[in-house]
C-alpha positions as CSV (number, residue, x, y, z in Angstrom):
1,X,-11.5,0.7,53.8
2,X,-12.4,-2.8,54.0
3,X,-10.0,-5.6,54.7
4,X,-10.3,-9.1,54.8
5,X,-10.2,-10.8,58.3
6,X,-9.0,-14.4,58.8
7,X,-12.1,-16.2,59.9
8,X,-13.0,-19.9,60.5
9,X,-15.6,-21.2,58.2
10,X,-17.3,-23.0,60.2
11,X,-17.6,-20.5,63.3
12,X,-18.7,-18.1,60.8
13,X,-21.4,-20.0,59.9
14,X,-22.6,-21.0,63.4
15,X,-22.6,-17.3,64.3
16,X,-24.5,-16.3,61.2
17,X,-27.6,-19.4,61.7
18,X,-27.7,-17.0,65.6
19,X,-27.7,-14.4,64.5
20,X,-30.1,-15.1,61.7
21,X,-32.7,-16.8,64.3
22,X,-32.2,-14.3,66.9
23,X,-33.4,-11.6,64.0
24,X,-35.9,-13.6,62.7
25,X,-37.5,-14.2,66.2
26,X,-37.6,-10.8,67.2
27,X,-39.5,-9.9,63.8
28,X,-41.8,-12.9,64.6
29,X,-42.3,-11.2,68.1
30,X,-42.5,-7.8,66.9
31,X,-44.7,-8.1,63.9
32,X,-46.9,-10.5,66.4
33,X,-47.5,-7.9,68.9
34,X,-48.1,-4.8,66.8
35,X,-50.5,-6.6,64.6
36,X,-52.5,-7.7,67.9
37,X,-52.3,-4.0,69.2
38,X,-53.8,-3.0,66.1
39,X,-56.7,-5.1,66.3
40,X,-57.2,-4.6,69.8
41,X,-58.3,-1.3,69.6
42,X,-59.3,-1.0,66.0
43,X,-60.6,-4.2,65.1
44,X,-64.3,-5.9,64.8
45,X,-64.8,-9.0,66.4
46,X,-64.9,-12.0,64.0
47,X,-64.7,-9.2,61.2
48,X,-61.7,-8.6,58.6
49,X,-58.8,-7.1,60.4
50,X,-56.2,-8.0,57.3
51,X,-55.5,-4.2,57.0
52,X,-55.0,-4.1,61.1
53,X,-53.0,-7.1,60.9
54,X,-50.7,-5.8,57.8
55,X,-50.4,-2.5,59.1
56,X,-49.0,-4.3,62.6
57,X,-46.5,-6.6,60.3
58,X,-45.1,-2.9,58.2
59,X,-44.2,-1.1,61.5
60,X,-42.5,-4.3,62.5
61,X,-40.7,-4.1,59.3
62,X,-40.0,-0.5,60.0
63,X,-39.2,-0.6,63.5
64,X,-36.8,-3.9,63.0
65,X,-34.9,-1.5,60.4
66,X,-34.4,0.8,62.9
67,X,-33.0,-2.0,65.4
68,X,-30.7,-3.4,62.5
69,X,-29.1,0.1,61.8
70,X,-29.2,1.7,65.4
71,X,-28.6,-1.1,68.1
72,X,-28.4,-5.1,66.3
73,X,-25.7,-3.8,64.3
74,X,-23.1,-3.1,66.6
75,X,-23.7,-6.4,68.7
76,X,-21.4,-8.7,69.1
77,X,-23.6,-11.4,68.4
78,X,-23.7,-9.8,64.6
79,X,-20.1,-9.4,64.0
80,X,-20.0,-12.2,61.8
81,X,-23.0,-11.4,60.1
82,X,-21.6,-7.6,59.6
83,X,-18.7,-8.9,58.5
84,X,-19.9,-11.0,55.5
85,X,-22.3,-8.1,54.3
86,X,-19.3,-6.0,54.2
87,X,-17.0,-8.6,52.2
88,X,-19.7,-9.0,49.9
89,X,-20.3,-5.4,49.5
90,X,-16.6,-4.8,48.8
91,X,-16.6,-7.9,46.4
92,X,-19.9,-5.7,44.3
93,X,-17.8,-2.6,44.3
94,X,-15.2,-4.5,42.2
95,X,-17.7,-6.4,40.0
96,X,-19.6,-3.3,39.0
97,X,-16.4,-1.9,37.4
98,X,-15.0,-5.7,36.7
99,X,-14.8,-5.3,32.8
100,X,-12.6,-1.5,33.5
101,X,-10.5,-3.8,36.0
102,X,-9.9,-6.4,33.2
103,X,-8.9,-4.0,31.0
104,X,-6.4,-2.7,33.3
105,X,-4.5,-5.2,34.1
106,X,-4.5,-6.6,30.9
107,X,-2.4,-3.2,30.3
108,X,-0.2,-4.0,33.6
109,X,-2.1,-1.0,36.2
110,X,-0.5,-1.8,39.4
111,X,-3.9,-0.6,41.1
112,X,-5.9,-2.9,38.8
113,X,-3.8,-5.8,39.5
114,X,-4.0,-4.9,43.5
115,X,-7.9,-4.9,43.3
116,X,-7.9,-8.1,40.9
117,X,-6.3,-9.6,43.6
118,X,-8.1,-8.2,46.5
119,X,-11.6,-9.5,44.9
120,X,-9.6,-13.1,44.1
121,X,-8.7,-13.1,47.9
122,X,-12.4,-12.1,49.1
123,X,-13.6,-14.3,46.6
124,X,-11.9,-17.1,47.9
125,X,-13.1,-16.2,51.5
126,X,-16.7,-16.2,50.5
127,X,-16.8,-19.6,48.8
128,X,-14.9,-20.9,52.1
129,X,-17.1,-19.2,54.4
130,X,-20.3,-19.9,52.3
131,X,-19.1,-23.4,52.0
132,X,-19.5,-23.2,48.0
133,X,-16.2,-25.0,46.9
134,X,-17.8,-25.9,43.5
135,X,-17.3,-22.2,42.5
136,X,-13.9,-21.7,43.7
137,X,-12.4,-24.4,42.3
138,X,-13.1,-23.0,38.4
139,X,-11.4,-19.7,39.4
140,X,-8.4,-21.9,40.9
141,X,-6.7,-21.0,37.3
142,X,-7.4,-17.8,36.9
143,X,-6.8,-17.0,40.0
144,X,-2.7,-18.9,40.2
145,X,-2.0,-16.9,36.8
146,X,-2.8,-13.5,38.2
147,X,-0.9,-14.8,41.3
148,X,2.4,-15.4,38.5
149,X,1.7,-12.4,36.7
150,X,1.9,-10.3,39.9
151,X,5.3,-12.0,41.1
152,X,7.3,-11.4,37.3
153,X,6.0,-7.3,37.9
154,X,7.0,-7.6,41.3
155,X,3.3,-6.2,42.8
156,X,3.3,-7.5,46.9
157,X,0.5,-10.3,46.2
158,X,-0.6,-9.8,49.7
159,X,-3.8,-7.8,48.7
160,X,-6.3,-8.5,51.7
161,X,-7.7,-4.4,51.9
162,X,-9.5,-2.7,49.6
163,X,-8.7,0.9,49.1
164,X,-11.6,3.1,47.5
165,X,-8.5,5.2,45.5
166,X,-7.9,2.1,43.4
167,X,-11.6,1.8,42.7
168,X,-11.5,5.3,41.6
169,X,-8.4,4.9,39.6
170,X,-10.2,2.1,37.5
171,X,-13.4,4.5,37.0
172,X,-11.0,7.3,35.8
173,X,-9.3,5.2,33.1
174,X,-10.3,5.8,29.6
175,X,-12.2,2.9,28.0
176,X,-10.4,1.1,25.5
């Protein structure tokens, strides 16, 4: 169950750009040094090594998978960076079902009016922590009417966890 943290924007960001270098360094490193231990022993003096030097870059790939899941993820330093990727992967789970939710609440579901406004709330934390206000001002409406409608049915607005049994609820619902 994924719920939505108040973060600063602007930390976010800063800890993201680290986090982002720090990654793309070690790749840089990685992918350096295997495709020079390739060539070393494999490779022809002043001949074509490409294949040595690709084959070098595609375990760096590999092995900087296997950092990402077993050890970067779980850093500190990548909290931020793990926490977008999850907001953004909750945020997908709603869209992919978006026109079901629509329909939903257009027939009063509480559970499709909670998710509605969970993805409104983690929409509106992406565009803050993305720094794209273009796109959240044009859902500013939408956004303050589902607010409304929540209020007059009396649904707690406060919305900021996503719980999988309301995704499943949607899926469930016969299309109309």
């Amino acid at each position: 169950m994924f719920e939505i943290q108040p973060i600063n924007a602007q930390t976010y960001r800063q800890q993201t750009r680290r986090s982002t270098v720090i990654i793309a360094l070690t790749f840089l490193a990685l992918a350096m040094v295997l495709s020079t231990a390739a060539v070393a022993p494999f490779g022809e003096p002043g001949g074509d090594n490409l294949r040595f030097n690709v084959g070098g870059v595609f375990v760096a790939v590999l092995l900087m998978v296997a950092l990402m899941r077993g050890y970067f993820w779980n850093q500190p330093w990548m909290a931020s960076a793990v926490y977008g990727w999850q907001l953004k992967r909750s945020l997908m789970s709603v869209t992919n079902v978006m026109h079901q939710v629509t329909a939903a609440v257009e027939r009063d579901d509480p559970r499709a009016m909670k998710l509605l406004r969970f993805y409104h709330l983690g929409l509106s934390q992406m565009h803050e922590l993305d720094g794209n206000s273009s796109d959240h001002g044009q859902l500013h409406r939408e956004i303050d009417l589902h607010k409304t409608r929540m209020e007059a049915l009396g649904i707690d607005t406060d919305q900021t966890r996503l719980d999988p049994a309301w995704l499943d609820a949607v899926k469930q619902t016969p299309k109309s």
